[in-house]
N, C-alpha and C positions, 0 to 999 in steps of 0.2 A: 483435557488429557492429564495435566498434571496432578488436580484432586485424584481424579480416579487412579492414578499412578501409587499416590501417595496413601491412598489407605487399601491400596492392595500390598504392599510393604509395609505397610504396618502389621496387618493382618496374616504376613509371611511372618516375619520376624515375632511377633508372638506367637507364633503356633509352633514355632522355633525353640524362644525361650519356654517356654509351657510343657515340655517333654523332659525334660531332665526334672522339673521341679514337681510333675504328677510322678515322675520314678519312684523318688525317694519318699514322698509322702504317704504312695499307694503298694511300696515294697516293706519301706523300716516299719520297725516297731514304734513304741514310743519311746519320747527323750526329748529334754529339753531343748535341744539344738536342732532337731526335725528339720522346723520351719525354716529356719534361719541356713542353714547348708541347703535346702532344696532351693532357697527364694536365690542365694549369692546364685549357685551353679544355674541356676535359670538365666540370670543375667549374663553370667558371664558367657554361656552357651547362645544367648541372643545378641550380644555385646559381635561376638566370633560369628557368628551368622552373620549378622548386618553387613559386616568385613567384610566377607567372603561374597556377601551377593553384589557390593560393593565393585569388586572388583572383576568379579565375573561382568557384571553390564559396563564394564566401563572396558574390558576386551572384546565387550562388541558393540562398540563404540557409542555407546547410550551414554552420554554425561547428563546426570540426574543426580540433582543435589538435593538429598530428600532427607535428610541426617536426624534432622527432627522427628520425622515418620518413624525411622527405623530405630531410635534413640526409645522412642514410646512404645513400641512394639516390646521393646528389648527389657522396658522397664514394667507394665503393666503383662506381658506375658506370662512370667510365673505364676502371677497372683490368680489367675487362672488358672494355672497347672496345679498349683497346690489346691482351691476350691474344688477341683475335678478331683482329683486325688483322696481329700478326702471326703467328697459327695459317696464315690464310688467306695472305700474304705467302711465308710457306715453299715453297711448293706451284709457285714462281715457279722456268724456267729461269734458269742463273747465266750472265751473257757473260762470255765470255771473251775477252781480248785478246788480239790477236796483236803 
């Protein structure tokens, strides 16, 4: 029960962190700082997630110390978001200027 606990929380928890960091990748333009603001708000939106699921199973009454899971999740999540981000982004015609 516990593997299977633990990479179902990981697999929350980055699909978590993964959404804020495909936003910004697959909405801005370009600029140095893309990567780097989409990858932080990934975290930190999985960081707050983890929290949050955290403390929702532990009001009902589930004590599950799974931090590491959800610490992974929260860290390898965006890196996903921003790959999707820009998988999908590619797919975009280029303007050209005249």
């Amino acid at each position: 029960m516990a593997v299977d606990a633990s990479a179902l929380l990981t697999v929350t928890v980055g699909m978590i962190a993964a959404l804020p960091a495909y936003y910004f990748t697959h909405r801005s333009g370009r600029g140095r700082a893309r990567g780097a603001i989409a990858y932080l708000s990934g975290l930190v939106v999985g960081i707050l997630g983890a929290v949050v699921l955290f403390q929702v199973l532990h009001a009902l009454a589930l004590n599950m110390t799974f931090a590491g899971a959800a610490l992974a999740g929260a860290f390898f999540g965006p890196f996903a978001g921003l790959l999707w981000g820009v998988w999908v982004r590619t797919g975009r015609k280029k303007r050209h200027r005249a």
